[in-house]
C-alpha positions as CSV (number, residue, x, y, z in Angstrom):
1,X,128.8,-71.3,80.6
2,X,128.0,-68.2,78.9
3,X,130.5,-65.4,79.1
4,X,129.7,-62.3,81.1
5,X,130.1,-59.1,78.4
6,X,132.6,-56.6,78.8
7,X,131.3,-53.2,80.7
8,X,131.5,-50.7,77.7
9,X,133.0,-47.5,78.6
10,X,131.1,-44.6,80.3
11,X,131.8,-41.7,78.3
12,X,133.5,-38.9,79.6
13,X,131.5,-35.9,81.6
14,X,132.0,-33.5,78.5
15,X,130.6,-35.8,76.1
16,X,127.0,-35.8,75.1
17,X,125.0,-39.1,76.0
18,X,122.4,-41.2,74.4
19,X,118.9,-40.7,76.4
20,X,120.2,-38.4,79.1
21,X,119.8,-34.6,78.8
22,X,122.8,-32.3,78.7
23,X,120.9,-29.8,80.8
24,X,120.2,-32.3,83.9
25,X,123.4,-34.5,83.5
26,X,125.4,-31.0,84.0
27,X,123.7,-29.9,86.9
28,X,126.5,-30.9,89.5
29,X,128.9,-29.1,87.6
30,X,127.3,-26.0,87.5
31,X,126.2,-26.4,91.0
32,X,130.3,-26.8,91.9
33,X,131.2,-23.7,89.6
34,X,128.7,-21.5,91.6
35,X,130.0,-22.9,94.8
36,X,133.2,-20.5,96.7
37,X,133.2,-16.8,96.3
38,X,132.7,-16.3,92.8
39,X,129.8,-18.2,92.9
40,X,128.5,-16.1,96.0
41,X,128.7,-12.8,94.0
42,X,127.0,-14.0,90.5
43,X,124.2,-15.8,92.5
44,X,123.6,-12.2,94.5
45,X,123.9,-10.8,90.9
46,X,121.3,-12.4,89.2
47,X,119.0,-12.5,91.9
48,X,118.8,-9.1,92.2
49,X,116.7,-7.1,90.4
50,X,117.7,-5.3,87.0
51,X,116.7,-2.0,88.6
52,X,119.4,-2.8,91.4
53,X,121.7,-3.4,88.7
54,X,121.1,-0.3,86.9
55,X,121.2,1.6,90.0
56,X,125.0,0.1,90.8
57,X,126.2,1.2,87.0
58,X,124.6,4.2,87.3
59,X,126.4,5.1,90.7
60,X,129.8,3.5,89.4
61,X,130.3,5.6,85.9
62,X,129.0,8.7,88.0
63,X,132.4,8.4,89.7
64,X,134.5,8.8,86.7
65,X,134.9,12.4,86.3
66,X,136.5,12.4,89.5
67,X,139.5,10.3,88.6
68,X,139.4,10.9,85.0
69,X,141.2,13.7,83.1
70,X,139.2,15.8,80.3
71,X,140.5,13.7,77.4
72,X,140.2,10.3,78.7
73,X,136.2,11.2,80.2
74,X,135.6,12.0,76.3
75,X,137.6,9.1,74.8
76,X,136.5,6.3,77.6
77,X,133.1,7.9,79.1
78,X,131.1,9.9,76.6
79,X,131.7,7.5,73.1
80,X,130.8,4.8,75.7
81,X,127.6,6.0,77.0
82,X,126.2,7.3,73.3
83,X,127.2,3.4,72.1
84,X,125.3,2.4,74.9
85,X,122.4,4.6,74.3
86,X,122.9,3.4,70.4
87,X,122.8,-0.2,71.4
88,X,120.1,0.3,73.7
89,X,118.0,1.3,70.3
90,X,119.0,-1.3,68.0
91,X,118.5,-3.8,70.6
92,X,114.5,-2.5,70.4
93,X,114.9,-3.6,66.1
94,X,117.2,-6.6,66.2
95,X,117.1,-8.2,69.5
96,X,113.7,-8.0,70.6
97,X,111.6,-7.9,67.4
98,X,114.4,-9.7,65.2
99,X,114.6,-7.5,62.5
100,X,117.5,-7.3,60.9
101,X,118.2,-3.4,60.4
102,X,121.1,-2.5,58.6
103,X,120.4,1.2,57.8
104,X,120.0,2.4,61.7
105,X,123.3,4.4,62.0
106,X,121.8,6.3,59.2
107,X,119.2,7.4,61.6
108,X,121.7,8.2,63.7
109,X,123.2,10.7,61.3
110,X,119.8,11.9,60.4
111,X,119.3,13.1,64.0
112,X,123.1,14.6,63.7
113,X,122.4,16.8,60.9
114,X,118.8,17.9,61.5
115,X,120.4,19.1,64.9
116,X,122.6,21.3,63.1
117,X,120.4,22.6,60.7
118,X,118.3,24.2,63.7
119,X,121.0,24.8,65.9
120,X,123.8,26.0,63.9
121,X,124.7,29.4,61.8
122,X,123.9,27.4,58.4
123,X,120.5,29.0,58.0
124,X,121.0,31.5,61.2
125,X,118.7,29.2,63.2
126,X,119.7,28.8,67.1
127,X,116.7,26.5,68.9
128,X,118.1,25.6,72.3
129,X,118.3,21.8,72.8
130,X,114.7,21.5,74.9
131,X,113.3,22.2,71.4
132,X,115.6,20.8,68.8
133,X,116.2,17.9,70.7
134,X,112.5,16.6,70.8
135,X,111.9,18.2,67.2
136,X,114.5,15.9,65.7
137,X,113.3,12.6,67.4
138,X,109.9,13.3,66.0
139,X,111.9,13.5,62.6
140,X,113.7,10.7,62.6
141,X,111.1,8.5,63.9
142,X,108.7,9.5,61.0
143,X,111.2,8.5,58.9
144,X,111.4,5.0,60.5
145,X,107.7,4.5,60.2
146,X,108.3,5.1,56.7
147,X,111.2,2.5,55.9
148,X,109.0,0.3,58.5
149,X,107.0,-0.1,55.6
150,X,109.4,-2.0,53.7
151,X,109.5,-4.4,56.6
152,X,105.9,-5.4,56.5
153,X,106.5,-7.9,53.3
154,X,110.2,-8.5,53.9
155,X,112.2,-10.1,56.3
156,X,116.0,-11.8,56.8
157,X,118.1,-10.8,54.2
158,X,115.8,-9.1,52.0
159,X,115.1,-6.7,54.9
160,X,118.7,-6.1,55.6
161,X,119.4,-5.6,51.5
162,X,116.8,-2.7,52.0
163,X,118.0,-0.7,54.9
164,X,121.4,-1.1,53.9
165,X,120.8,0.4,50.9
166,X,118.8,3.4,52.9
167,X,122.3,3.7,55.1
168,X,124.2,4.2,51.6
169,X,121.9,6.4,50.2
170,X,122.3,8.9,53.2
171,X,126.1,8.7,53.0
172,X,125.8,9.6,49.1
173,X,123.5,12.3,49.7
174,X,125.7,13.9,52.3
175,X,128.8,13.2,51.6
176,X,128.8,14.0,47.7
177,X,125.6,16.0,47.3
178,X,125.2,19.1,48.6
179,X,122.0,20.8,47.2
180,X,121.5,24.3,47.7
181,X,118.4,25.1,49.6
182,X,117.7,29.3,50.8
183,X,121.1,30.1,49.3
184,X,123.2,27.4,51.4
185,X,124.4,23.7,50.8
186,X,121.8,22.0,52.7
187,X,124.6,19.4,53.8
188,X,127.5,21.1,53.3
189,X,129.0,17.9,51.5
190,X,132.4,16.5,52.3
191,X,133.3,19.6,55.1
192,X,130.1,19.0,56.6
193,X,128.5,21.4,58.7
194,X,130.5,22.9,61.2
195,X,130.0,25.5,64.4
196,X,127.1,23.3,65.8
197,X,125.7,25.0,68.7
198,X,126.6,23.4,72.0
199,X,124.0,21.7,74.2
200,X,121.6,25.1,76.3
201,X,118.9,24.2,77.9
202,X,116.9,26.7,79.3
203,X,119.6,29.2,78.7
204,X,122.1,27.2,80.9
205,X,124.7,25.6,79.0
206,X,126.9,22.6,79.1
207,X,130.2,23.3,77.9
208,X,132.1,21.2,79.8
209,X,133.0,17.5,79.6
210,X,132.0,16.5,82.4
211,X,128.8,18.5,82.4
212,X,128.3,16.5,79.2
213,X,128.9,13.3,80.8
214,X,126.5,13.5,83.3
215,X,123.9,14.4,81.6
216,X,124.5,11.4,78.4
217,X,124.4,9.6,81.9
218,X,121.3,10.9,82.7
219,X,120.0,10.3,79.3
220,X,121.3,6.5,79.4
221,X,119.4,5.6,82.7
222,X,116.1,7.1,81.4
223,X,116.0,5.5,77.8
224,X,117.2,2.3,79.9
225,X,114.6,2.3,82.3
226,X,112.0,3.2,79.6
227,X,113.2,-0.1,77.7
228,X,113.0,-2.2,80.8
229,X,109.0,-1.3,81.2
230,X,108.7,-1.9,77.8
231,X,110.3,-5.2,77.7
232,X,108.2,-5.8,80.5
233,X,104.5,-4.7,79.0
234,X,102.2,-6.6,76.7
235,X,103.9,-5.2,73.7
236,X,107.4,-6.3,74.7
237,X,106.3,-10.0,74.6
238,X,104.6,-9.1,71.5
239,X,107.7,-8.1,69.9
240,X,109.6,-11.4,71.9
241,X,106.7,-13.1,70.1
242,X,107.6,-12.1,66.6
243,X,111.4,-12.7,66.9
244,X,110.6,-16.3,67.7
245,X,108.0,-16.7,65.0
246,X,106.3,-14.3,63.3
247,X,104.0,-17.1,61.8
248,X,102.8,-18.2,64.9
249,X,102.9,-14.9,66.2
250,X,100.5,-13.9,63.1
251,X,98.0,-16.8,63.9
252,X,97.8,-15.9,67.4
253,X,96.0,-12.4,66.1
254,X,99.3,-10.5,66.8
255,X,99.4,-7.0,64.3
256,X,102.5,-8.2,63.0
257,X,103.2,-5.2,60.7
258,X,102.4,-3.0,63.3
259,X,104.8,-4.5,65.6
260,X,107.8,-3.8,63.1
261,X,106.6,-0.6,62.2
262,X,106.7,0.2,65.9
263,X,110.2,-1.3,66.4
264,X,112.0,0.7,63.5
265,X,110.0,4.0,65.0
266,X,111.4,3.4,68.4
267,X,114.9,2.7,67.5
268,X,115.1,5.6,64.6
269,X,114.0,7.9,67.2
270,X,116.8,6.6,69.9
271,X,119.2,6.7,67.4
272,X,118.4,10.3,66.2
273,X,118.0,11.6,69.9
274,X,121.8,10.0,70.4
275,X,122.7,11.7,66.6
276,X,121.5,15.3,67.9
277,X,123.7,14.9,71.6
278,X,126.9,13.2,69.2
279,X,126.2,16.6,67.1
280,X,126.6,19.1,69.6
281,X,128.8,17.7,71.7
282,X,131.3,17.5,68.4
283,X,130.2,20.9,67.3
284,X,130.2,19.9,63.7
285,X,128.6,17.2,61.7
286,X,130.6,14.9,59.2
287,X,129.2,11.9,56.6
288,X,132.1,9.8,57.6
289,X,130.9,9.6,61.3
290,X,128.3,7.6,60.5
291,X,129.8,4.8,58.1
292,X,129.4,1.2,57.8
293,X,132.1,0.7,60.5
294,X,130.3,2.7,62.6
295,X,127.2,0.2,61.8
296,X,129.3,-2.8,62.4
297,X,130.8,-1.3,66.2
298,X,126.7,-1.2,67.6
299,X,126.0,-4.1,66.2
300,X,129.4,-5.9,67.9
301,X,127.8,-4.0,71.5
302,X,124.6,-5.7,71.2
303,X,125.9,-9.2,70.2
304,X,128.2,-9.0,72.1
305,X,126.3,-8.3,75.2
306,X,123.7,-10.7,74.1
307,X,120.6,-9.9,72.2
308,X,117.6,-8.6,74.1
309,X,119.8,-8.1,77.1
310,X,119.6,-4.1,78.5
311,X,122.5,-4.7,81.1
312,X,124.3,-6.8,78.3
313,X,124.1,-4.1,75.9
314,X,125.4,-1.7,78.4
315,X,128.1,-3.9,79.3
316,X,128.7,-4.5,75.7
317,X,129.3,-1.5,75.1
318,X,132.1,-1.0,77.8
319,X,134.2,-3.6,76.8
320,X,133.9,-2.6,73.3
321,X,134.7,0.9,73.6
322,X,137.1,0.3,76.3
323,X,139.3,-2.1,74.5
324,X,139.4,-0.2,70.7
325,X,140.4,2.8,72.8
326,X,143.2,1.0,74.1
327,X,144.0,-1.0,70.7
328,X,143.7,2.7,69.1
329,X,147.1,3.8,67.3
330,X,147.2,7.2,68.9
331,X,146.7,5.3,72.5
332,X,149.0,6.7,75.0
333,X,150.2,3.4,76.6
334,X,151.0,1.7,73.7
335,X,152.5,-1.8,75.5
336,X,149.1,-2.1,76.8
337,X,148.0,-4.2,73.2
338,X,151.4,-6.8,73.9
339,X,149.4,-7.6,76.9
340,X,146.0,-7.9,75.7
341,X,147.6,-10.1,72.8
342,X,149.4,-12.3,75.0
343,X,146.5,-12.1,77.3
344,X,143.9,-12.9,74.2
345,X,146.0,-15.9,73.3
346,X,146.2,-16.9,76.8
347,X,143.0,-17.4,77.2
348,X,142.5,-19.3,73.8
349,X,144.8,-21.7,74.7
350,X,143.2,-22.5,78.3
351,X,139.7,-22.4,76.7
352,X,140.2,-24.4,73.7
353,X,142.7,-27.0,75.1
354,X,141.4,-29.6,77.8
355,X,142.2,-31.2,80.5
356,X,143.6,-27.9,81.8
357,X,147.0,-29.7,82.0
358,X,148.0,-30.3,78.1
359,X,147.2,-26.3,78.1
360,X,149.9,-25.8,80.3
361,X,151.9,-28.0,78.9
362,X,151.5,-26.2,75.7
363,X,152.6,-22.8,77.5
364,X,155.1,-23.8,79.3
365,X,156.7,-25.5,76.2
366,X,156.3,-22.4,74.2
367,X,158.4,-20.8,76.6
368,X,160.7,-23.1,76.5
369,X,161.1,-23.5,73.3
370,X,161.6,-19.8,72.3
371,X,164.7,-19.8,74.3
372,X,166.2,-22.5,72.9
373,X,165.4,-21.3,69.4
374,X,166.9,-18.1,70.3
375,X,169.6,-19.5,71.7
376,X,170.2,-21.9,68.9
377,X,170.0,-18.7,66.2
378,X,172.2,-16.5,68.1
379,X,175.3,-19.3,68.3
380,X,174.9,-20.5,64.8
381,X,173.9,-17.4,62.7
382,X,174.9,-14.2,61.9
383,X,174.2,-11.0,64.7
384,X,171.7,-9.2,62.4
385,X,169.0,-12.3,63.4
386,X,169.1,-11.3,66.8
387,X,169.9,-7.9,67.4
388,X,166.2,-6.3,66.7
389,X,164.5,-4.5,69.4
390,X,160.7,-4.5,71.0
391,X,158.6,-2.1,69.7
392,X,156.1,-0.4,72.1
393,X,157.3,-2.8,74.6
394,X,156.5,-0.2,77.6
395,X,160.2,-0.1,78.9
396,X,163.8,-1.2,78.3
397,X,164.0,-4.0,80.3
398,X,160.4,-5.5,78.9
399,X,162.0,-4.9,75.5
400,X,165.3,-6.5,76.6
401,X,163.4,-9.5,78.2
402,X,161.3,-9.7,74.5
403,X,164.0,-9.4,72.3
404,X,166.0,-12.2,74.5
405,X,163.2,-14.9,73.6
406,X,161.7,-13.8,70.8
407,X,164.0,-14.2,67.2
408,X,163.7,-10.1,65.7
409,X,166.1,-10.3,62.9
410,X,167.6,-6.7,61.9
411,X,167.9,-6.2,57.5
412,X,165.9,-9.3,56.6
413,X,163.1,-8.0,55.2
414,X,161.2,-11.0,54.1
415,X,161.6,-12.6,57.3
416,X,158.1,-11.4,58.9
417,X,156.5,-12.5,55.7
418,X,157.8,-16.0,56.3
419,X,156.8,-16.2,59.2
420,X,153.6,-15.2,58.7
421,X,153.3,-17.8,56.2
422,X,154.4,-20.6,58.2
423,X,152.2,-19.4,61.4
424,X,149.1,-19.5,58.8
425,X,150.1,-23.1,58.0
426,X,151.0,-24.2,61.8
427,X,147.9,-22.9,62.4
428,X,145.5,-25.2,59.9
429,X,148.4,-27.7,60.7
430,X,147.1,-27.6,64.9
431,X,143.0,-27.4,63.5
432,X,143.3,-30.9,61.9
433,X,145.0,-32.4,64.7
434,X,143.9,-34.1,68.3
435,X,144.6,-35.3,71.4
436,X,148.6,-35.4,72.5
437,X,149.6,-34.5,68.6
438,X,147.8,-31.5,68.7
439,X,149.3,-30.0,72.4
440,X,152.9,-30.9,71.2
441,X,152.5,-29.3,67.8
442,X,150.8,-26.1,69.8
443,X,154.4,-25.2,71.0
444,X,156.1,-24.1,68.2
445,X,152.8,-22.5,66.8
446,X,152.5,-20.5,69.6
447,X,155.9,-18.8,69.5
448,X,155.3,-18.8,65.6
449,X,152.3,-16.6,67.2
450,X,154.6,-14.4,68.9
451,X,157.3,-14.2,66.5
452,X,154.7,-12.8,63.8
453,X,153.6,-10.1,66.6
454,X,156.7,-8.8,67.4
455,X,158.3,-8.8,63.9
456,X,154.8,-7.9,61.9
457,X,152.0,-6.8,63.7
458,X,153.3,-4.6,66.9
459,X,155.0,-2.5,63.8
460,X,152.2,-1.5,62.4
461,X,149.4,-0.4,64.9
462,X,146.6,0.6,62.9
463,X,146.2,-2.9,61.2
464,X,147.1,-4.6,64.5
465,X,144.1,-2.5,66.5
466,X,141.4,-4.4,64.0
467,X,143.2,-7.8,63.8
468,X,143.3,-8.1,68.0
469,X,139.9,-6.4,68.1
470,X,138.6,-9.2,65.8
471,X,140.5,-12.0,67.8
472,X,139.2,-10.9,71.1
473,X,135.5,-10.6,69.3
474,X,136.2,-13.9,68.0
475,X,137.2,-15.8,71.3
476,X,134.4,-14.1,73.7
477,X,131.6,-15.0,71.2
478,X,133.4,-18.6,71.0
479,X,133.1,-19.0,74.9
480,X,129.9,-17.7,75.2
481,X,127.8,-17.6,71.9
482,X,124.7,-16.4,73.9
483,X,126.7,-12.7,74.4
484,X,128.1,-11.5,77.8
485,X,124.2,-11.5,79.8
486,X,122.3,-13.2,77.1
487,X,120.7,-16.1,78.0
488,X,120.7,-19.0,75.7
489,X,117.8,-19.5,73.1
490,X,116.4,-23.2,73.8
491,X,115.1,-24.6,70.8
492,X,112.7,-27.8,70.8
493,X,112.8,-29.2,66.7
């Protein structure tokens, strides 16, 4: 009598299966996660229409200037709305016609200074905004047709080789040369131009913040709702097209070249529209407002909201601005970064660990732990390893609570460095490992973690603001590589 073979094992629901697509084998689970009210509000949300959507922003930010003071409706509202009217641009180059344009915050200090040069006591010339305004757009996009040129052979890298290059050029030539033109520096070089007239249009002027605000708001909704009809028309899915494949799109009669040329005038003319508002509302113009970094922020809105995405780039932008204003070294509640670290690391552990129950198990045994290595170092060694303090911790009894779990050692200089060193090393230590091994050996990595922040990191701010800023960069795009409202690319090879 033969013998009856052994059942093998079903995998388990996360792994991926032999013969049985992911998307259809998942479809109770998703069905669950949308179930409760959560569920209820992101089904209303996507089934509503993005016009909806941009009405409820729109109605939502025009609320701020009534509960936001002067400085914090410049720091939070304005530098969010021009990111999001710069994302909004780039998302026309990158996202929707998947060129990679490394040279478009250039255009965006070409619009800066060619505002300033007609509106400014430079050369005595005063134009109010209604005709400066349109006047550099036209500018700037005439220069984009022209670098659009370089995109009709070149793609990828070679592309972005190009433009970046344009982006440096423009920072030497304003920032080192300053040719005299009518008797005046053209650029003014390292000071810049300064005493840029303030947005008038029609003789009325908009000297105040909030005045300001509202009307970048204004701006925002139109260029958004300008983008949405184009996404929507016969050259938006021309440009969708093109990102995809331009080969195919190129057999299928598309004009290609005209299609790129198109994108790069579009977004140089958004960006130099945003570049002439950034100028006045400054009310001087400097090269190193338009650097690389600044390149690198627009680029972190758009991918970060998800590529092709209007609402995502908006979004984007928020959360971007938002959180380096908080993580900013001059930030008035300073205690807020020890929560968005512990928060950031928080949810690491919860998303990276599974079940959910070895993550708490990790947490909870950090916890632990730190109290019994605090205790341990505070009977057996001397009172300097203990008696440190918080920094920034928001209050004395937060910086009591801190200090009382977390080792801060007073006149041991190289201790942070250690410790650094031996998180680095926990940390590749936790990478190669699995299962059980990996939770236990989490623990003392995680108060490693916090050790290093309180000792190294919460000391010095400025270098903390761009590691955390990185981290949380890092862990969004983890969880959700698609961007914030980007939906994912399916891709049959």
């Amino acid at each position: 009598m033969s013998e009856v073979p052994d059942t093998p094992a079903l995998p388990e629901p996360d792994e991926a299966r032999i013969g049985v697509d992911s998307w259809v084998a998942e479809s109770d689970r998703r069905r669950a996660q949308r179930r409760g009210p959560l569920g209820l509000v992101a089904r209303g949300w996507e089934s509503s229409p993005d016009s909806v959507k941009l009405l409820v922003f729109i109605a939502f930010a025009s609320t701020l200037p009534f509960w936001l003071n002067e400085g914090d409706l410049f720091s939070f509202g304005l530098f969010t709305l021009i990111y999001a009217t710069l994302g909004l641009g780039l998302n026309v180059v990158v996202g929707w016609a998947g060129l990679l344009d490394l040279g478009y915050v250039a255009f965006y200090g070409i619009g800066a200074y060619g505002y300033a040069l007609v509106s400014s006591p430079q050369y005595g010339i005063h134009w109010p905004a209604e005709a400066a305004i349109p006047a550099v757009m036209a500018a700037t996009a005439l220069l984009g047709l022209l670098l659009g040129f370089s995109a009709r052979r070149l793609q990828g890298d070679y592309l972005a080789i190009v433009t970046l290059f344009f982006l440096q050029a423009f920072l030497a030539f304003t920032g080192t040369a300053n040719p005299t033109v009518a008797g005046v520096g053209l650029t003014g070089g390292p000071n810049g131009i300064p005493n840029v007239d303030p947005l008038k249009f029609f003789g009325y002027e908009l000297n105040s913040t909030k005045q300001q605000y509202f009307f970048l708001l204004g701006v925002l909704a139109v260029v958004a709702a300008a983008f949405y009809l184009a996404n929507l028309s016969r050259t938006g899915r021309a440009w969708r097209a093109l990102r995809d494949d331009p080969l195919a799109a190129e057999a299928m009669s598309m004009p290609v070249d005209r299609l790129k040329q198109l994108a790069f005038v579009i977004g140089a003319a958004t960006a130099g529209l945003c570049g002439a508002i950034f100028a006045a509302i400054e009310g001087a113009v400097v090269s190193t407002d338009f650097t690389v970094s600044v390149l690198i922020t627009i680029y972190a809105v758009v991918i970060l909201g998800g590529l092709g995405s209007i609402a995502g780039v908006i979004l984007g932008a928020v959360v971007i601005n938002v959180s380096s204003q908080f993580l900013a070294p001059q930030n008035d509640h300073p205690e807020i970064k020890r929560w968005l670290f512990y928060g950031t690391v928080l949810l690491l552990v919860v998303l990276a660990v599974k079940p959910w129950y070895r993550a708490m198990v990790s947490l909870l045994g950090a916890v632990a732990f730190g109290f019994a290595v605090h205790a341990i170092v505070a009977a057996h060694a001397a009172p300097s390893w203990t008696s440190g303090v918080a920094v920034d911790a928001g209050s004395a009894s937060t910086a009591k609570d801190i200090a009382g779990w977390v080792v801060i050692p007073v006149g041991h200089g190289n201790f942070d460095t250690l410790a650094y060193i031996a998180m680095v090393v926990a940390l590749i230590s936790v990478r190669n490992l699995s299962g059980w091994w990996r939770t236990v050996a989490l623990i003392p990595t995680l108060y490693l973690t916090a050790v290093v922040w309180e000792n190294l990191l919460a000391p010095n701010p400025a270098v903390t603001a761009l590691i955390l800023f990185g981290a949380m960069l890092v862990i969004l795009m983890t969880s959700r590589p698609q961007g914030l409202l980007g939906k994912p690319r399916v891709e049959v090879v």
